[in-house]
N, C-alpha and C positions, 0 to 999 in steps of 0.2 A: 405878092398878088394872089399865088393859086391859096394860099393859107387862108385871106378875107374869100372868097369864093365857096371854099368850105366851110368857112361859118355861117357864110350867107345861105348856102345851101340848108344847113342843118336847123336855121331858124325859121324859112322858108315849111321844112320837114313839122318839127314844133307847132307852129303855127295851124297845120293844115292837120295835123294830129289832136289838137287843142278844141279846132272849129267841127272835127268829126268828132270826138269823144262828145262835144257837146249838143249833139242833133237829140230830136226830142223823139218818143216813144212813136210808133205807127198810129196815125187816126184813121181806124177802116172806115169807108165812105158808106159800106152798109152793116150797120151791127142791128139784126134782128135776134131777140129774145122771145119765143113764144111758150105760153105754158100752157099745153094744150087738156083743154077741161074743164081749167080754173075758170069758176064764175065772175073772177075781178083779177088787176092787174095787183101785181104781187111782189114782194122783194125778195131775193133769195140770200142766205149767209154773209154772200160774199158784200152784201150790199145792190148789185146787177137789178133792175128792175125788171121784170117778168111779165110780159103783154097777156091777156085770155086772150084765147084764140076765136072765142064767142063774138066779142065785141071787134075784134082787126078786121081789116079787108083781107085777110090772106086766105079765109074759110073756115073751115073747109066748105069742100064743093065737091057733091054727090046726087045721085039722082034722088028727087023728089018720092020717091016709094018705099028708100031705102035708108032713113037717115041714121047717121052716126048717134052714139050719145055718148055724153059728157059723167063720166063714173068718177069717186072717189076710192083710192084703194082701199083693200076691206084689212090692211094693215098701214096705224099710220105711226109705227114705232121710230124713224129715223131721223137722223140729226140736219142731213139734207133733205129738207121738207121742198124745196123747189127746183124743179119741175117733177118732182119724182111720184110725188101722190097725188095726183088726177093725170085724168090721160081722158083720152079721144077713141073710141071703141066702135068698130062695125061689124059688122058679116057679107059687108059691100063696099067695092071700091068707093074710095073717098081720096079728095086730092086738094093740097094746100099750092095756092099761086103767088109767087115774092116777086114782085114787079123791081129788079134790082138792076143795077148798073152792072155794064159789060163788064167782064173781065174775070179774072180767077178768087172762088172764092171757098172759104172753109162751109162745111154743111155738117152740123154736129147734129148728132139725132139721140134722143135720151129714154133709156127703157126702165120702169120699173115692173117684172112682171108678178103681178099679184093677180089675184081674183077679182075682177071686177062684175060686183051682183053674180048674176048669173052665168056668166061668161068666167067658165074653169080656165086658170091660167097655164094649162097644159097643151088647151085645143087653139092657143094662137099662134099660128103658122101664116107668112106673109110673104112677100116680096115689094120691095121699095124702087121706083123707078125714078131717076131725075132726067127727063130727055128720054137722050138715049142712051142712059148707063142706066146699065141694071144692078143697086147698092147695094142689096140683099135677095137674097133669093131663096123661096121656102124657110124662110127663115124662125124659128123659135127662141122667145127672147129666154122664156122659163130655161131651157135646155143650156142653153151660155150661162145664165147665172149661175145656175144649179154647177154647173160643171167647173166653175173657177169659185163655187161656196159664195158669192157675192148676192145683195139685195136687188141692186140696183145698178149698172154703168151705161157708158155712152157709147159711142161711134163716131168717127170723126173721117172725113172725105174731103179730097178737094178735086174741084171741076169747073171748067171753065165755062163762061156765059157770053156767048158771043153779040154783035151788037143785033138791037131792036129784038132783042129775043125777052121772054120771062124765066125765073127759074120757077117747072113747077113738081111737087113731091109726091108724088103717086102710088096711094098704101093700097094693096091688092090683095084680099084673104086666097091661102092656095087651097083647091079643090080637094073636099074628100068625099067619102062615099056617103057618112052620116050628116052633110054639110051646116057642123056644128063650129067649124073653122073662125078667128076673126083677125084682125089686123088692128092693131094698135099703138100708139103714140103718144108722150106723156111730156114732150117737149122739145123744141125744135131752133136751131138756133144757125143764125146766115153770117157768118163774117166777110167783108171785104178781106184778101189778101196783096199783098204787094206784087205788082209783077213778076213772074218769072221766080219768086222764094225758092219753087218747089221743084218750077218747070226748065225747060233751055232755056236761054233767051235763044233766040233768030242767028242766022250765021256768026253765033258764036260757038264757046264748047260743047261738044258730047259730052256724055256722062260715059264713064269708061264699064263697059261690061265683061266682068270678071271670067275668065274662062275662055272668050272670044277675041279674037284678032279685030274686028268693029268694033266704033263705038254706038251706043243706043239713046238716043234723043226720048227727051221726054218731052210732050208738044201735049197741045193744047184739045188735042185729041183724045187723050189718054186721061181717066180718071184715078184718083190715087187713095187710099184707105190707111191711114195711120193704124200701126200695128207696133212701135213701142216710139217713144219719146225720154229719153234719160238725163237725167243729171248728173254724168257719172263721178264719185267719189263725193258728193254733195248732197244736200238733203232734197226731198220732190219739191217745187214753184207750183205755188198758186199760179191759175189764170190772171187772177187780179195784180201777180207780180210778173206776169211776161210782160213783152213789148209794146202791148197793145193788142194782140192778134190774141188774147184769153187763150193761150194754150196752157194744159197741165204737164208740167215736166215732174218724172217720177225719179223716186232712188232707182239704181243700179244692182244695190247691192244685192239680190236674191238671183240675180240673173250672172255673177260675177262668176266663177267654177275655184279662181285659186283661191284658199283660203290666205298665203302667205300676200296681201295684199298693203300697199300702204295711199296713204290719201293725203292732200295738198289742198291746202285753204288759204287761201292770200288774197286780202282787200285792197291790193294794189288796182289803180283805175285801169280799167282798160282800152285802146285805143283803137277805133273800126274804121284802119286805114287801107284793110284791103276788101272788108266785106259789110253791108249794112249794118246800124245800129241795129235794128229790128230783127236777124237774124236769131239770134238767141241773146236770152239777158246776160251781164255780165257775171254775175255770181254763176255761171254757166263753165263759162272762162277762168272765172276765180278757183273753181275748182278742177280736182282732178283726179285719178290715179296711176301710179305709177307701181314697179315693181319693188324697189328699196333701195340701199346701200349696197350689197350681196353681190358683185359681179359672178361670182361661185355660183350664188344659187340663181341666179338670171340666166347664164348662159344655159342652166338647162331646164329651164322652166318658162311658158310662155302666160303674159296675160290676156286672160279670157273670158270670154261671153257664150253665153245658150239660151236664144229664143226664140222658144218656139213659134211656129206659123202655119199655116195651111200651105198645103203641097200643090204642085201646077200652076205654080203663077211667077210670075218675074217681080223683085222685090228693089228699091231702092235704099240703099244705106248710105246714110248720113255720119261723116266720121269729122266730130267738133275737134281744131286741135287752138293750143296755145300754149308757150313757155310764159307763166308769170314767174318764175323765178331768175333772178340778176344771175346766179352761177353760170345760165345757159343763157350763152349771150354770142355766138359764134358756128357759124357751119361746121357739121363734125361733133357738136358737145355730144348728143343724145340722135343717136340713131336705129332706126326699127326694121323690121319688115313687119307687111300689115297682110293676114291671110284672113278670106272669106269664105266659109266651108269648105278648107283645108286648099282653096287655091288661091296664088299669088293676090294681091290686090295691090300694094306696092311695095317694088323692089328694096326699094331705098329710102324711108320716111326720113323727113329731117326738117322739121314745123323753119325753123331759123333760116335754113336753107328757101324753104320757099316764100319767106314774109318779110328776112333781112335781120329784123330784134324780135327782142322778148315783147310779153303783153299786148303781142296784135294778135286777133284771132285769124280763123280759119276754116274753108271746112276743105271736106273730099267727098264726091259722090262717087257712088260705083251702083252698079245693075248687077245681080244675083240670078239665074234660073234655078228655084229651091223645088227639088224632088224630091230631097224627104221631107217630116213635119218639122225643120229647126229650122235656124240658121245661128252658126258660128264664126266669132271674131275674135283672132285669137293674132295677138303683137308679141314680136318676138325681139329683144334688141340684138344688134349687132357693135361688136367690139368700137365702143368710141369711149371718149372721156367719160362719162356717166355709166357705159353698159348698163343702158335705162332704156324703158320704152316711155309715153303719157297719149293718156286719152282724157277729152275733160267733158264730148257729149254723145248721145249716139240717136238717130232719129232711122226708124225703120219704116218706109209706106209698101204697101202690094199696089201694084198698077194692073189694071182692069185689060182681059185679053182683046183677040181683035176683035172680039163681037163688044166690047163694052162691057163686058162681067165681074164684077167684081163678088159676086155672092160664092159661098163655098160651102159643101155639105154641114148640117149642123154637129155640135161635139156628140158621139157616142158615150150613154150611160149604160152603166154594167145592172141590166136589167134584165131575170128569168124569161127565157123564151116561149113564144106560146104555144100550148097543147096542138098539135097537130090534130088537123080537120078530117072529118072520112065524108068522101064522097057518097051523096045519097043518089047518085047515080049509076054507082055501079054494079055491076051484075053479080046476082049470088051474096047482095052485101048481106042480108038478115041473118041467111047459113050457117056465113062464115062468120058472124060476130057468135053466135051458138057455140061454132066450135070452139073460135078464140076463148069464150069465156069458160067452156069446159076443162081448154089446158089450164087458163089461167089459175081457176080454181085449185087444181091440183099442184100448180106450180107455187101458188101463194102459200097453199099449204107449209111446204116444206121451206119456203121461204122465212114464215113465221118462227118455225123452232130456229132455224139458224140465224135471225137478229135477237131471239132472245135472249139467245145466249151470248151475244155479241152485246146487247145491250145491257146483262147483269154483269159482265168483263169489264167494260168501260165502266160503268157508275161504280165498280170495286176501285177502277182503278184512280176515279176522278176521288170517291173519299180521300187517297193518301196522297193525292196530289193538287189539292185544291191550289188557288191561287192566291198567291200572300193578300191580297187586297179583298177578296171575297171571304177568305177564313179570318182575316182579321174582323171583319162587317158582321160574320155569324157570333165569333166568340165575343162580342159586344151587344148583341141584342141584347134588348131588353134595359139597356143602362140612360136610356134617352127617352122622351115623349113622342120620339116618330124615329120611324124606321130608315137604319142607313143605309140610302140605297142610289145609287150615280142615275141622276134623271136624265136621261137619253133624250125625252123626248122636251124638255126644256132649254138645253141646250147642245150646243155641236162637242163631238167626240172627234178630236182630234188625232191623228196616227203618229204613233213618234218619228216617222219619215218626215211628214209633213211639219212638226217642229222642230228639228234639225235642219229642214232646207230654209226655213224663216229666220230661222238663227245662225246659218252660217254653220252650224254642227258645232252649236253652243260657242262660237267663238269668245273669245274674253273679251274683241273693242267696240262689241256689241252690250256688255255690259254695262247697264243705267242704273243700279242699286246691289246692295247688297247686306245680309243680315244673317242673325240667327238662322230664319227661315231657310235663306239658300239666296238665291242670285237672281234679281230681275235681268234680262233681255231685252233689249227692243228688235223687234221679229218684225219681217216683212209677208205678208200675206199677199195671195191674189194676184200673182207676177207684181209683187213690191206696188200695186196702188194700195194699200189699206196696213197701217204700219199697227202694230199690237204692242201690246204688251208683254211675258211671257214670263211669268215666278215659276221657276224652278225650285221645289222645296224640298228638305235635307228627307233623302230618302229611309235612310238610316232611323229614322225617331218615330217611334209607335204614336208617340203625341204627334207629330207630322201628319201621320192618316189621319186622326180625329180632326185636327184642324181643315184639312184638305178636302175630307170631305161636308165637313159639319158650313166651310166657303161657298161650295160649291151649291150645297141643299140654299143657302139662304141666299144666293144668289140670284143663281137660275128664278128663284119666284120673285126678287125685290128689283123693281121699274121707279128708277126718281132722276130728274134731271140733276142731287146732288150726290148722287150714291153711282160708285163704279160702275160702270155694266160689265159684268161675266158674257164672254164671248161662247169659252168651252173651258176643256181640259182634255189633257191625256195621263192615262193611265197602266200602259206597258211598260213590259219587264220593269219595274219596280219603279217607276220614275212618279211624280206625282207632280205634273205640271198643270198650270192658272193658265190660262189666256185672256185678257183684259182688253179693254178701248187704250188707247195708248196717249197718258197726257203729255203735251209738249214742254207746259212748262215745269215739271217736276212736281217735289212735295211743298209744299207750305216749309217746312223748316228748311229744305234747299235755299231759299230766299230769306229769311230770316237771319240765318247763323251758315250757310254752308262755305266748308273751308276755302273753297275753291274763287268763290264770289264771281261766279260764272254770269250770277243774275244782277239787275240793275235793283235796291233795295226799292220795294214796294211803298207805296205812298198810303197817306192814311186811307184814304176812301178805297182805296183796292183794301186795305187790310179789313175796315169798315164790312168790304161787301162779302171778302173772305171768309170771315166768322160768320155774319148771315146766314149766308151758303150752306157751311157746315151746319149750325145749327140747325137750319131748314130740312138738312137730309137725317139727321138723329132725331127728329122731331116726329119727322115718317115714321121712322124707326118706334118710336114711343106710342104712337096714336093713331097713326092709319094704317096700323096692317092688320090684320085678324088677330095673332097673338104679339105683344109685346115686344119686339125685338132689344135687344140689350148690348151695344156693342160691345162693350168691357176693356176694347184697346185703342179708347180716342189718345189721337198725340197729333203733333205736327205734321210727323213724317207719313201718317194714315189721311192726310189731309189731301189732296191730290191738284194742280190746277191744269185745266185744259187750254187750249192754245188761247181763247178768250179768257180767261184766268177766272172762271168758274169753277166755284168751290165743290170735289166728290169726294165723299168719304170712300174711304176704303178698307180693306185686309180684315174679312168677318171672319177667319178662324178660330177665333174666339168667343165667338156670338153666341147668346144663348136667347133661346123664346121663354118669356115671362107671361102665362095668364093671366089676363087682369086680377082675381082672387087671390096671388099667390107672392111670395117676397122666393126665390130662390137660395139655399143655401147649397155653396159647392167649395170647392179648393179656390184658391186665393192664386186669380192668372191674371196678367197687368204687364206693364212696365214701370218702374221704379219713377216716383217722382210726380206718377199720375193720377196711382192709387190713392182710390177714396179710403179715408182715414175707419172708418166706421165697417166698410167690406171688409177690411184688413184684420180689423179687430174680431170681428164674428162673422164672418164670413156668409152675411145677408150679403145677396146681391138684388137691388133694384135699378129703374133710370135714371136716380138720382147719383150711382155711380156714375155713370155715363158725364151727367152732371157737372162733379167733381171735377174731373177729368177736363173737360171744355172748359174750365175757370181758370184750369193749368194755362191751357191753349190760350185763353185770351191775356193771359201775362207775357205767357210766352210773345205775342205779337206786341205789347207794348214795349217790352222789355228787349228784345231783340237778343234774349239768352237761353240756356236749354233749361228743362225741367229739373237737373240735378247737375251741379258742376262741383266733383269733388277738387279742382283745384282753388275754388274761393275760401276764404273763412267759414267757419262750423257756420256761421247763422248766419252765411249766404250762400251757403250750399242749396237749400230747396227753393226754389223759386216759390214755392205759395207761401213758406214758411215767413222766409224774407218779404214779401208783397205785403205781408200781413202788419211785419213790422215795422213796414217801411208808411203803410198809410195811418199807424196808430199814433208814429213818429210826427204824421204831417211830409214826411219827405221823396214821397213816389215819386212827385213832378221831375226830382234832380237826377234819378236813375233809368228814366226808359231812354229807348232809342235815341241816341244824340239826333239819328235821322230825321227823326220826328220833331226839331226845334222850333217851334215856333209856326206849328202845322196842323193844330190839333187845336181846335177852339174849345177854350174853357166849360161851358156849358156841354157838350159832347163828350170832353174828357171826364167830370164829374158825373155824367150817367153811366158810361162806358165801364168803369172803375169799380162803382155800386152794382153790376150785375157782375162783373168780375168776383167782386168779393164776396158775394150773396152765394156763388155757386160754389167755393170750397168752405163754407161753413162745415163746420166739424160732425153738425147732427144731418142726416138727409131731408129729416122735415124741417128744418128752416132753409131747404137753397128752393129754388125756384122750377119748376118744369122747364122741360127746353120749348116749350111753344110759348113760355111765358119771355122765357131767354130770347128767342128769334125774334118775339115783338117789340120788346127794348130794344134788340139792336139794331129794329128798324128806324126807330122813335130817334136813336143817335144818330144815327144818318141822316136824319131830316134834320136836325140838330147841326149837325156839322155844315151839311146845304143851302141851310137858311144864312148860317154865321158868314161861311162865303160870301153868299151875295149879298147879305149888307157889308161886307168888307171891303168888297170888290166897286161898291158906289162913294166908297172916299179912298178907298189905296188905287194909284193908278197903275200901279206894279202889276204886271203880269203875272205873278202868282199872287194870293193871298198869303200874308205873314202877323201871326198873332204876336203878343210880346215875347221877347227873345227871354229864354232861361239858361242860365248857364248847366251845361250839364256835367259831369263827371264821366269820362269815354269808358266806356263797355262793351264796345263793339270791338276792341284790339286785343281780348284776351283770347288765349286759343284753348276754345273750347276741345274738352276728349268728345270723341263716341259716345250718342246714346248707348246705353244700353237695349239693345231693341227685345221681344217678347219675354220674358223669364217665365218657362213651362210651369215650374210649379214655384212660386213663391209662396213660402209658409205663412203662417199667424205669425211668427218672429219679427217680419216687416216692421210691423204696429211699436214694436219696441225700437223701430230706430227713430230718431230726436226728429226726421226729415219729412218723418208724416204728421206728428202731430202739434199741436199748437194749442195755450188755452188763452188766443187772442179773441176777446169779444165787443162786444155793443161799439166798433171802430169808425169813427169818425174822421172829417174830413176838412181840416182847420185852414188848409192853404189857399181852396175854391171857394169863391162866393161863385154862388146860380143863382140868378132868381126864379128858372125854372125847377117845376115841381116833378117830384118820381114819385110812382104811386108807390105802393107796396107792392113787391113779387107775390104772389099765392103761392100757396103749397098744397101739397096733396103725402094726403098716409095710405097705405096699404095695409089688407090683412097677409100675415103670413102663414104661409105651410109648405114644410120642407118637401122638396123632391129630390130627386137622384141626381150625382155629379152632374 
């Protein structure tokens, strides 16, 4: 009998585990979006729709003598275009009224500080009131961004609205003497929150405050200001992927201290049988970090955190836990102590201990009084089966003192002090400045000889000890059409501090590429919101400087939504690092052929939009910049896509500017397999290299192989070589991407193919321009969209499928390593069998189109040689 009792129990348990994993996300009762400025209502990235604020009943509301105006910023460079470029501008109190429902809610306030018209983005200083909390105080938005290097971020508060009340926001320029002051707003946003998420509930638990023998209630009285939000050991969450409640969970990792750290990723479901779904999302819980294996190195080592915060305020920490791993599955497995600047916070951690199993979550609050600017969390385990500690999330808020304050002096910039004033009142002043300037004179005097001679000492001694990157720049002049020189004021100069702390101090499980060049990074910036890029290149290689900076010049000036953006670079003690936008989803040839097959194979219309992309940003490249830009190293892996899988070219150290009058001859630099046959040969360089090159790339994407695979047969080692053969044959259809079966409409594939082939023609004046390239490949994409959807009006199949070809698999052979840049490849290239080909006038015997293609146009140049 007690045996069925315990099954009935445990199915009882199941069931009610089953019916909670399954509750649906939070629908807050008020979700306001305003974009204050905006002349019409607006969508932002995420999708979110974006209210004006012109057109809402929410206002603003000001006095009649003094109105606000609606500014566009006087920079509209960024990728978050809502709410961040326009805002709401006065030099008079102005106040917005949200008629919302009682109860506790999020109040996200969003700054971009730029110049608006006349109004300097240095002289807005403000204070925000909601009620009676005071959310900011004298506050300067310019001075926060400036200080954490960022364009734009937000603020986030939560405060409760008690009933028959309104929430209303109260922007108030602070008093100066030249009263050129103003106060501004760029977007505003009201979430419902769940009861109690943040707060007590009612005669239930304290929150335990750390250091004190009480515990300290958080009520409804109290306003609260998020100050970090983490994912810890897991990547940052969208708003659009929280619970409902739009919050941004970031990476950890720049905030992390031990470098020997390890991380935990398991899509086991989770079950929120002790704490709301809504709490945090599961991937929250899925993830984690721990310390390792190492009992040795655990027992003397703790895992830790440092973040920082403003000083004089009492802070709530938020400590996510959850076992999803089966090992730990018993009181005792894995046990901690949990210390908050450096006092107890719990004795005895033990996630299992307080939930029963694995895969339930959890959290722990605690209350901090932080005196200095941090605050530290640092887990230490204690002797159990595991001699492990885990944490999987961490949520930090400031709560507002007894007066309701939550504002705190703005960050200090290391900026020259000002001249000291002379009183024009005081006595004897004219006298004494006579006499002052009497000594002075005398004192200057002999001041003078003694920096001269301090000054011919130094510039004796800077000749013998110039800096390897400046005497490299001198002993090269003159070998370029513009001078090599690190434009400061185009882009940010980073401190090798400051790229060490984004990388972990180059850790290696941060590396996301690697090559010839040296080793990408992915680097966390801005306390880990703003994740980078960060190419570390081989310091050792004089060709390294040339490229590094030759990136850097054509960076800093080139702006295309498909070309990288250059963030900065650092340039101490001999290091010569890139800092980039950082793309999520790899390169183009990571999805194509990469070992790992991390990525799901891209469909043709992504491949379709891929090449586009590309071509569109070498096209800039060719035609809209003042002189010619020339990439010289289009490939795959130069191909970039962003987390929308928008195509950016990348890696210009090889780049050279082309005047329209001139054909370049220089040394033959490339990678193997892409080089144009004709560069190779005489070593003309034009965009029709480039060209060349992008005809690779568009095989490459049908074919699903690399540029050169020396383990195939001689006459399918080069991929153009072979492409060439294969359509002279009639036989390309039987060897592209098995992926591709039956996906790729006829008409589509026959133009697709035709500008593939057009572009490694042997001479440069029979291939095609790339703006000529970009508009066929737009022409196939409507090709491919139309075929759809008359396919889609008699297939009732949820995808469309054209007729099946049997293919020949090519996708199981294990491709080697490209070969990535080769510094100097010679004229000798031109003699290997892999470049050249005398396949001509190739036709195309297997496709009927009854659709027409025009002819490509060409374009010739005059030449005349310039320097390498």
């Amino acid at each position: 009998m007690e045996k069925y009792s315990v099954i009935f129990l445990i199915s009882i348990l199941q069931s009610a585990i089953f019916v909670a994993s399954e509750q649906p996300a939070y629908v807050p009762t008020d979700n306001i979006t305003l974009n204050c400025g905006a002349p019409t209502d607006l969508l932002a990235n995420d999708g979110r729709s974006w209210a004006a604020d012109k057109t809402s009943n929410f206002g603003p509301f000001e006095s009649p003598h003094n109105k606000s105006q609606a500014y566009e910023a006087d920079t509209q460079d960024g990728s978050e275009t809502v709410p961040y470029m326009t805002a709401r501008v006065s030099r008079s109190e102005f106040k917005y009224t949200f008629p919302v429902t009682s109860g506790q809610k999020f109040v996200r306030l969003y700054f971009h500080p730029a110049s608006y018209e006349e109004n300097d983005r240095s002289k807005a200083f403000f204070s925000v009131k909601a009620g009676s909390f005071t959310l900011l105080k004298n506050f300067s938005a310019s001075l926060v961004a400036d200080s954490k290097g960022r364009n734009w971020f937000f603020r986030e508060f939560c405060l409760n609205v008690e009933d028959n009340e309104v929430l209303d926001l109260v922007f108030t320029p602070s008093r100066s003497a030249s009263n050129d002051t103003y106060a501004f707003i760029n977007g505003i946003e009201i979430v419902s929150m769940p009861t109690n998420l943040y707060y007590t509930p009612p005669d239930s638990r304290y929150v335990r405050f750390v250091g004190q023998s009480s515990p300290f209630p958080v009520e409804n009285d109290t306003a609260l200001e998020m100050a970090y939000r983490l994912n810890v050991g897991g990547q940052s969450i969208s708003p659009n992927d929280d619970t409902g409640l739009f919050r941004l969970w970031s990476d950890d990792i720049v905030y992390s201290t031990e470098i020997s750290y390890f991380t935990m990723n398991n899509s086991v479901p989770i079950n929120y049988t002790m704490i709301p779904r809504y709490t945090a999302p599961a991937i929250v819980y899925q993830t984690a970090r721990v310390m390792g294996p190492s009992p040795a190195y655990n027992e003397k080592h703790n895992l830790s955190w440092r973040l920082p915060v403003g000083s004089g305020f009492k802070y709530m920490v938020r400590l996510h836990f959850c076992e999803p791993q089966d090992p730990v599955n018993s009181p005792g497995d894995r046990t901690f102590k949990v210390f908050i600047n450096s006092q107890t916070a719990e004795e005895n951690a033990d996630v299992i201990m307080w939930i029963g199993h694995g895969r339930v979550p959890i959290f722990k609050d605690y209350v901090v009084l932080v005196s200095k600017e941090y605050i530290t969390i640092d887990l230490h385990p204690i002797p159990s089966k595991l001699h492990d500690v885990i944490l999987n999330g961490i949520e930090v808020f400031k709560l507002s003192n007894s007066d309701g304050n939550l504002g705190e002096p703005n960050p200090e910039l290391l900026v020259a002090p000002p001249p000291p004033s002379v009183s024009s009142n005081s006595a004897g002043a004219k006298s004494k400045k006579r006499s002052l300037l009497i000594a002075c004179v005398g004192c200057a005097a002999g001041l003078i000889a003694i920096i001269s001679l301090l000054v011919c000492m130094v510039v004796r001694r800077q000749r013998k000890g110039t800096s390897w990157l400046c005497r490299w720049v001198k002993q090269n002049e003159g070998k370029s059409t513009r001078t090599l020189l690190l434009p400061d004021e185009l882009c940010r100069h980073f401190s090798l501090d400051e790229i060490k702390a984004a990388t972990n101090n180059f850790h290696d499980d941060l590396v996301v590429g690697k090559g010839g060049f040296g080793k990408v990074y992915k680097g966390f910036m801005d306390e880990g919101e703003k994740i980078v890029a960060i190419k570390r290149l081989n310091r050792e290689s004089s060709q390294g400087i040339r490229e590094f900076l030759t990136e850097i010049e054509m960076l800093s000036q080139l702006r295309h939504v498909h070309l990288v953006s250059l963030i900065g670079y650092c340039n101490e003690k001999r290091e010569m690092i890139l800092v980039y936008d950082f793309m999520r989803n790899g390169t183009l040839s990571d999805h194509l052929y990469g070992t790992s097959f991390a990525y799901d194979p891209l469909t043709w219309k992504q491949r379709l939009e891929i090449c586009k992309g590309a071509a569109t940003g070498l096209n800039y490249l060719h035609t809209e910049v003042r002189h010619t830009v020339i990439h010289r190293d289009v490939k795959t892996s130069n191909i970039l896509l962003d987390d929308k899988f928008i195509a950016k070219v990348s890696d210009f150290g090889l780049s050279k500017e082309d005047p329209k009058d001139k054909v370049i001859i220089t040394g033959i630099k490339g990678t193997r397999g892409y080089l144009d046959p004709e560069y190779a040969r005489g070593h003309k360089l034009t965009e029709k290299s480039d060209v060349y090159a992008f005809g690779v790339v568009l095989f490459e994407v049908l074919y699903a192989r690399k540029a050169v695979n020396t383990k195939l047969p001689e006459a399918q080692m080069s991929l153009a070589h072979w492409a060439k053969q294969c359509i002279a044959d009639g036989t390309l259809y039987k060897v592209i991407d098995p992926y591709l079966i039956g996906k790729i409409a006829p008409e589509c594939f026959k133009v697709f193919v035709e500008i593939a082939e057009s572009c490694i023609a042997e001479v440069g004046t029979d291939r095609p321009s790339m703006n000529d390239v970009m508009e066929r490949l737009g022409f196939a994409i409507e090709l491919q969209q139309a075929a759809d959807a008359e396919m889609s009006k008699t297939d009732s199949a949820s995808e469309c499928r054209y007729p099946d070809i049997v293919f020949p698999v090519a996708r199981d052979v294990d491709f080697d390593d490209e070969s990535e840049v080769d510094s100097e490849l010679d004229s000798n290239v031109c003699r290997v069998g892999l470049l050249d080909s005398d396949i001509n006038g190739l036709s195309y015997p297997t496709i009927d189109s009854s659709t027409s293609v025009d002819t490509f146009s060409s374009t010739t140049n005059n030449i005349k040689s310039i320097g390498n």
